[in-house]
C-alpha positions in Angstrom: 98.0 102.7 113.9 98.5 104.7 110.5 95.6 103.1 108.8 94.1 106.0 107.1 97.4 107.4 106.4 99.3 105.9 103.0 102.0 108.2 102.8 105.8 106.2 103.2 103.8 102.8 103.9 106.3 100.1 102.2 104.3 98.3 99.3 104.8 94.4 100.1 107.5 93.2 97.9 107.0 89.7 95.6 110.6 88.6 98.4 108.4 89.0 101.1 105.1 87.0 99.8 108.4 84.3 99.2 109.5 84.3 102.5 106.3 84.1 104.0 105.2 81.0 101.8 109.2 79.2 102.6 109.4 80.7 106.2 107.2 80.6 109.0 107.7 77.5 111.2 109.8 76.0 108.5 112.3 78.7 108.5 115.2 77.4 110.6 117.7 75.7 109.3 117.7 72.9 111.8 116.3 71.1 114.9 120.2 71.2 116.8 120.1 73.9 119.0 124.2 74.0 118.7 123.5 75.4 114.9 122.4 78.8 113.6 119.0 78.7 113.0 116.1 81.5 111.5 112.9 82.7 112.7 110.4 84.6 111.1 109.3 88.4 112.0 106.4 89.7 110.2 105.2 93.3 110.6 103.7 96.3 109.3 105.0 99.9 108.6 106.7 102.3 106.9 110.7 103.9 106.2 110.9 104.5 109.6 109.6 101.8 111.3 111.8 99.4 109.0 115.2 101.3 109.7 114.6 101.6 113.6 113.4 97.7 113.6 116.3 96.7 111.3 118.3 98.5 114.3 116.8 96.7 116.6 117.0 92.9 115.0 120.7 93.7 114.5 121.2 94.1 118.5 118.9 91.4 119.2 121.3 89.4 117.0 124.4 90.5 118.6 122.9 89.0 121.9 121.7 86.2 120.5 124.5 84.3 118.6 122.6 81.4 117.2 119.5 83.2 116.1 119.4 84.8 112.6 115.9 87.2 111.9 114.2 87.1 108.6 111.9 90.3 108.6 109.0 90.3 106.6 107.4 93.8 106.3 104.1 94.9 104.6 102.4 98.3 104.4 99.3 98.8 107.1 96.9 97.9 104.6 97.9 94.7 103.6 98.8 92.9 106.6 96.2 91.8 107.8 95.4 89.9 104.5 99.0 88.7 104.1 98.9 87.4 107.8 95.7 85.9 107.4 97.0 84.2 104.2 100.1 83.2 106.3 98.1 81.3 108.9 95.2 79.6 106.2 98.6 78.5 104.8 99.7 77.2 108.0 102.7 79.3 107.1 103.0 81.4 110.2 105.5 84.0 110.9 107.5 83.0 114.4 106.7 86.5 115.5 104.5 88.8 114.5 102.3 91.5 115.1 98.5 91.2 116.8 95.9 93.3 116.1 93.9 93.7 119.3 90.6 92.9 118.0 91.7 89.5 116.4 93.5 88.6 120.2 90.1 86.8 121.0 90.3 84.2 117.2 93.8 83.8 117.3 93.9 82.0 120.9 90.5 80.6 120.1 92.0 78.9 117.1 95.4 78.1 118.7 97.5 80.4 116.3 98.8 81.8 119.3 101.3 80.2 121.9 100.7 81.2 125.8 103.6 82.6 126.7 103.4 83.3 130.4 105.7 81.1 131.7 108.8 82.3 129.3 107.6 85.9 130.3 107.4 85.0 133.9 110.6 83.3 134.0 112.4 86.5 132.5 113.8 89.6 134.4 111.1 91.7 133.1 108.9 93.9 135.2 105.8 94.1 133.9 104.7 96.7 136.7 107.1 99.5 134.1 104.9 98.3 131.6 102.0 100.5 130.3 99.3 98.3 132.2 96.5 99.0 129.0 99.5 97.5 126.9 100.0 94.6 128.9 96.0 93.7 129.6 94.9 94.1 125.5 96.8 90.9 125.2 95.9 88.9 128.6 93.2 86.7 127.5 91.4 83.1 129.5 89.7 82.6 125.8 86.4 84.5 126.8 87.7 88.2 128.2 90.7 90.4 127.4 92.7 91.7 130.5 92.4 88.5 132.6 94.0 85.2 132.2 96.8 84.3 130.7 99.3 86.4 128.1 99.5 85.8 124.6 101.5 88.7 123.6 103.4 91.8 125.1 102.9 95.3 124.0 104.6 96.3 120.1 103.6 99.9 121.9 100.4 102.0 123.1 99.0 104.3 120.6 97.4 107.8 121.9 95.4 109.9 119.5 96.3 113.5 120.6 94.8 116.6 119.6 97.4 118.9 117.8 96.6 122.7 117.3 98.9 124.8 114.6 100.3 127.4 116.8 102.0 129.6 114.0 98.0 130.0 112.9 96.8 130.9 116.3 99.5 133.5 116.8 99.0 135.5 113.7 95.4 135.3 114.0 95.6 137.1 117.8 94.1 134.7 119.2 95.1 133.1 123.0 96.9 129.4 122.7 94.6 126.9 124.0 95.4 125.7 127.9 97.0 122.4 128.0 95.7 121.6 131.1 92.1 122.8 130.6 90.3 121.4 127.5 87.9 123.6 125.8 84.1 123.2 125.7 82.2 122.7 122.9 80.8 126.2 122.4 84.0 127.4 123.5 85.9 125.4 120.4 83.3 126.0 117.9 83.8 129.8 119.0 87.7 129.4 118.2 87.2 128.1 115.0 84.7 129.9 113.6 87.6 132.8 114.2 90.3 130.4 112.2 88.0 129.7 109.3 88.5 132.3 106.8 89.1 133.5 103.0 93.0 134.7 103.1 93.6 135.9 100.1 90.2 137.5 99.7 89.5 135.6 96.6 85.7 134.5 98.2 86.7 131.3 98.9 87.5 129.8 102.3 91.3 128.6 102.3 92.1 128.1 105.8 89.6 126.2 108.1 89.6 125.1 111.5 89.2 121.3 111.4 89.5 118.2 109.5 88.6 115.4 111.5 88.3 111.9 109.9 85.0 110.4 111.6 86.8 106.6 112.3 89.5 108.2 114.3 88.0 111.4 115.9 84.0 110.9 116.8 84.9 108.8 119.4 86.1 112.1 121.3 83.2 113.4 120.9 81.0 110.5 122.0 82.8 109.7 124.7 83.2 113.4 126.8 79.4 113.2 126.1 78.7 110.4 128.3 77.8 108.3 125.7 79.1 105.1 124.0 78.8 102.7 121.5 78.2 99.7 123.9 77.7 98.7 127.1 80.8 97.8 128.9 80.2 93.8 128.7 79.8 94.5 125.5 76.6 92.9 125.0 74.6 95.6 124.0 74.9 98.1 121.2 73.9 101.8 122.7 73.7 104.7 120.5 69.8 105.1 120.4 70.7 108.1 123.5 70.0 111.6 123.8 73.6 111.9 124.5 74.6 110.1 121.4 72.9 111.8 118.9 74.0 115.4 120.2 77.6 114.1 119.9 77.3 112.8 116.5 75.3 115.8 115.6 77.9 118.7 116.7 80.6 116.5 115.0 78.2 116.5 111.6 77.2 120.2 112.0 81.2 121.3 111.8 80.8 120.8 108.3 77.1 121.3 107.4 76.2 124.3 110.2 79.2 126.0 111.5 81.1 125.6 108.3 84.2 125.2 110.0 86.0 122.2 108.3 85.9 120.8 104.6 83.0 119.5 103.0 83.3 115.6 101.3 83.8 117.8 98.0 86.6 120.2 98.4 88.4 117.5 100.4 88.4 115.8 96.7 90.7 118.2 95.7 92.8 118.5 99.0 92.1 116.5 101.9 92.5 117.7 105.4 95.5 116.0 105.7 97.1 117.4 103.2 95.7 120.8 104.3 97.1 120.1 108.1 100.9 119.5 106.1 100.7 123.0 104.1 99.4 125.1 107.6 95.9 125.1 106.3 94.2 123.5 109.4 94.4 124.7 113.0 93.8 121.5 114.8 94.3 117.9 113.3 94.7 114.3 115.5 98.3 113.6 116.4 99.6 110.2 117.1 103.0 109.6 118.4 103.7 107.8 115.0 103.4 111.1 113.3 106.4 112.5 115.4 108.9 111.7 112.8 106.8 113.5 109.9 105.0 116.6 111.8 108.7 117.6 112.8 109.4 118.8 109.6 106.5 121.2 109.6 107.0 124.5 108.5 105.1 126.0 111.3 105.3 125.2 114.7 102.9 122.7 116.5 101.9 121.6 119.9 99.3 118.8 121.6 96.2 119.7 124.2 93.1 117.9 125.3 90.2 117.3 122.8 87.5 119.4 123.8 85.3 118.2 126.1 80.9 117.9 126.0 78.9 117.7 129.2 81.2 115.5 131.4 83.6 118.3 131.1 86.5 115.9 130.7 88.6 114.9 127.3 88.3 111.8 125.7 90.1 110.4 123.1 91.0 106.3 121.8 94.2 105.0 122.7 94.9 101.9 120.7 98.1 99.2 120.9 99.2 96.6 118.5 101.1 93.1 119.9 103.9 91.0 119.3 102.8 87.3 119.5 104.4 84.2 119.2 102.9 81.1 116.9 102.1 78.5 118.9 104.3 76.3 115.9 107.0 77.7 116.1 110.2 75.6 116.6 111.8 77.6 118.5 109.5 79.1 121.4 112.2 80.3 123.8 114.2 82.3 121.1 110.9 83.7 119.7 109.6 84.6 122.9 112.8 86.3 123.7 112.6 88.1 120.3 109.1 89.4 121.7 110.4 90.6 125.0 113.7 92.4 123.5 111.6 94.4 121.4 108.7 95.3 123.5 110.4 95.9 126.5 114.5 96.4 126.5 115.3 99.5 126.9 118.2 100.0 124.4 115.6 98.2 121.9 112.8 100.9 122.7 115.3 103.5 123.1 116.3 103.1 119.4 112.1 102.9 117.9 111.4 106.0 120.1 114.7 107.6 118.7 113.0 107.0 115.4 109.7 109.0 116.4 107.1 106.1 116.0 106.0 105.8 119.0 106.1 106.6 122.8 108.4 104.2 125.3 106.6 100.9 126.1 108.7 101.4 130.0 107.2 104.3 131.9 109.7 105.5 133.7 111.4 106.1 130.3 108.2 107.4 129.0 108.2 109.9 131.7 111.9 110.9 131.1 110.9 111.3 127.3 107.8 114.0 127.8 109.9 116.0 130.2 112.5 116.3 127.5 112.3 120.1 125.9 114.5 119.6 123.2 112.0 117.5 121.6 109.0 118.6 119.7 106.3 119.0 120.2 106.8 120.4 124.0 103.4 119.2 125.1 104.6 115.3 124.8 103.0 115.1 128.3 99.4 114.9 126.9 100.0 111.4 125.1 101.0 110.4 128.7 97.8 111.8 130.0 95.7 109.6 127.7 97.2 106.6 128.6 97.2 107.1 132.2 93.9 109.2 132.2 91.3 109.6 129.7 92.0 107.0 126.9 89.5 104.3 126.1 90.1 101.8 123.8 88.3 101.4 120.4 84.5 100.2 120.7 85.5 96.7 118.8 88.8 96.3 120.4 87.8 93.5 122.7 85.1 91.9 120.9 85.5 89.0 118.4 84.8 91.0 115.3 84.5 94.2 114.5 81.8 94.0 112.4 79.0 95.5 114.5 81.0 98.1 114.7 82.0 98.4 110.8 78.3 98.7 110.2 78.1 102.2 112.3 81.0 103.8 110.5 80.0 102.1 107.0 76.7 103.6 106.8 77.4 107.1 108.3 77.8 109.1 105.1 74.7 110.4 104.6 74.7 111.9 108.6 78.5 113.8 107.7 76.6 114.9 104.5 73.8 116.4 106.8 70.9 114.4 104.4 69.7 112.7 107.7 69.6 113.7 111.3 71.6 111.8 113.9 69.0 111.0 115.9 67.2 109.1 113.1 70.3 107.4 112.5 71.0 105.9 115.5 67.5 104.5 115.9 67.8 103.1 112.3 71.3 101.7 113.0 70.8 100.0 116.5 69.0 97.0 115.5 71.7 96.7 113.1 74.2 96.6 114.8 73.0 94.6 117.8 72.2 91.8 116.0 75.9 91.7 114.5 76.9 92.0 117.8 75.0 89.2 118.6 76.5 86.7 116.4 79.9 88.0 117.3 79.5 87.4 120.9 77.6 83.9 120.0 80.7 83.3 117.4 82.7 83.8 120.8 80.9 81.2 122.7 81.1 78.5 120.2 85.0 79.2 119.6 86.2 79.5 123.4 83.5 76.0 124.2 85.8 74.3 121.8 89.1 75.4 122.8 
């Protein structure tokens, strides 16, 4: 989920290339049950994630006598590549992670096994599992959500809002209501009140927002009314009224209201970096930031995004998967590998220990937000998103994501205030519909031949 973010992302190591060329579904040492025998985990992340899943392969270990793990971890950016090279090498990691918009190719092509039996056979109750998790990985070759299951939840990712309360509270100003999200006027109000020149020097060093476009429009779309596809995803729907106004407020933070960075002084210091040094007043929090945001020098908390004309919050709430390769030699101890780490509880008790993510079981996920010796106090709120008001990414269900790619490729000169949104999105419609089109005709061609 930390795509945009490189900081602490583990640089794939010439070992691991090795071990994904001599692994895969050649890794065990043998066919005889009776001997101790390796399979393959391949996944993405950083110090923390590899600590807290080296914890967690150790106890799967202990439980499982016979079975020895070979962990192969890259950094977000190049896994995808390295898996792909993996599987055009017919190389393929017994277990690895699923991106949920490649679910859809990956059963289409047979990479993945169907694992419903094994799952259904197990003493796991799926009704404790996050039921978005679940579904993003339920597939009959055509839809996602119905059929049969091809993966179980790695976790469920909600993108929160987080506000820097130390800023609010020597400004004077009231702490936003975590129950009530603001309106738009209403937010553009507040931080036009935290956007100012501290040190009097004539230039503005603390400013209100620094939203990155690919993770937070979608708020802003979406509490609209408005979205970037219908919901068979068949047709491409920006060309609104609705649309354009959310795209437009989200441009004008920068270009009208001045109340975040422009593309040029984020050369120097990015928003990111600005939300780390108590520069920025609200910033998107994921539950994989935990670990880092902790060690703030100011104190933070989480409350809904602010809503348009529906008057509700929207955000994304995105998930990746743990599948299983439909080669591998050894389906039941690879399928068990899957299960142990998405859903036992000493397993996700140790990777939520660690701050990367929130419980795959709800009732523990419950226990965890009510928690006040944890920061930040507000943990409710990524709850709220999963259960409530989180949608998932435009692309996350369809074949590719190019259609998509096209929207958020081409949407400079918008942020940059050169063009209006509402001649973008009539430009950018055709576009993307007929990219759309192929992908949903890419989809027919794959599941007919399944």
């Amino acid at each position: 989920m930390k795509i945009w973010k490189k900081i602490g992302l583990l640089a794939l190591s010439a070992v691991a290339v090795l071990s994904i060329a001599g692994c895969g579904n050649k890794s065990a040492s043998g066919s005889d049950s009776n001997k101790k025998h390796t399979i393959t985990f391949m996944y993405r992340g950083g110090e923390d994630e590899k600590k807290a899943y080296g914890q967690a392969i150790k106890q799967f270990e202990k439980t499982h006598k016979d079975v020895k793990v070979k962990i192969i971890v890259t950094s977000a950016d190049n896994y995808a590549t390295k898996l792909q090279a993996a599987i055009s090498g017919n190389k393929v990691p017994d277990v690895f992670y699923i991106e949920q918009n490649n679910l859809l190719a990956y059963v289409n092509s047979g990479v993945l096994k169907d694992i419903s039996k094994e799952v259904e056979k197990s003493n796991i109750d799926l009704d404790n599992v996050w039921s978005y998790g679940v579904n993003s990985y339920r597939t009959n070759g055509k839809t996602v959500g119905k059929g049969a299951l091809y993966g179980l939840p790695k976790d469920v990712g909600p993108m929160s809002l987080g506000y820097n309360k130390t800023m609010f509270e020597k400004n004077n100003i009231p702490l936003p209501d975590k129950d009530k999200p603001y309106t738009w006027d209403e937010f553009i109000k507040v931080c036009q009140q935290l956007t100012k020149d501290t040190n009097n020097d004539g230039k503005i060093d603390q400013y209100a927002t620094g939203f990155n476009v690919n993770w937070s429009l979608q708020s802003f779309v979406w509490s609209n009314g408005a979205d970037w596809s219908n919901k068979a995803k068949t047709k491409v729907t920006i060309d609104t009224p609705k649309f354009a106004e959310a795209l437009q407020l989200f441009a004008d933070l920068q270009n009208k209201y001045h109340v975040t960075p422009s593309a040029k002084e984020a050369q120097s210091l990015d928003t990111y970096q600005r939300w780390m040094k108590g520069e920025l007043a609200f910033f998107p929090v994921g539950p994989w930031d935990l670990s880092t945001y902790n060690k703030l020098n100011f104190d933070y908390d989480l409350i809904p995004w602010p809503a348009g004309s529906t008057g509700k919050s929207a955000t994304y709430v995105g998930s990746l998967g743990i599948g299983v390769s439909n080669k591998t030699k050894y389906g039941q101890d690879a399928v068990e590998l899957a299960e142990y780490l998405s859903t036992n509880k000493k397993a996700q008790k140790t990777l939520v220990d660690a701050m990367v993510q929130i419980p795959n079981l709800k009732d523990m996920a419950q226990e965890w937000a009510d928690d006040t010796s944890i920061k930040p106090a507000n943990r409710e709120e990524f709850l709220q998103i999963v259960n409530d008001y989180g949608h998932a990414m435009p692309a996350a269900t369809t074949y590719n994501s190019e259609w998509y790619d096209m929207f958020m490729t081409d949407i400079q000169p918008v942020l940059d205030g050169k063009i209006t949104a509402k001649k973008y999105v009539k430009e950018e419609q055709p576009k993307m519909q007929a990219k759309l089109d192929a992908a949903n005709q890419q989809l027919k061609t794959a599941s007919a031949g399944k």
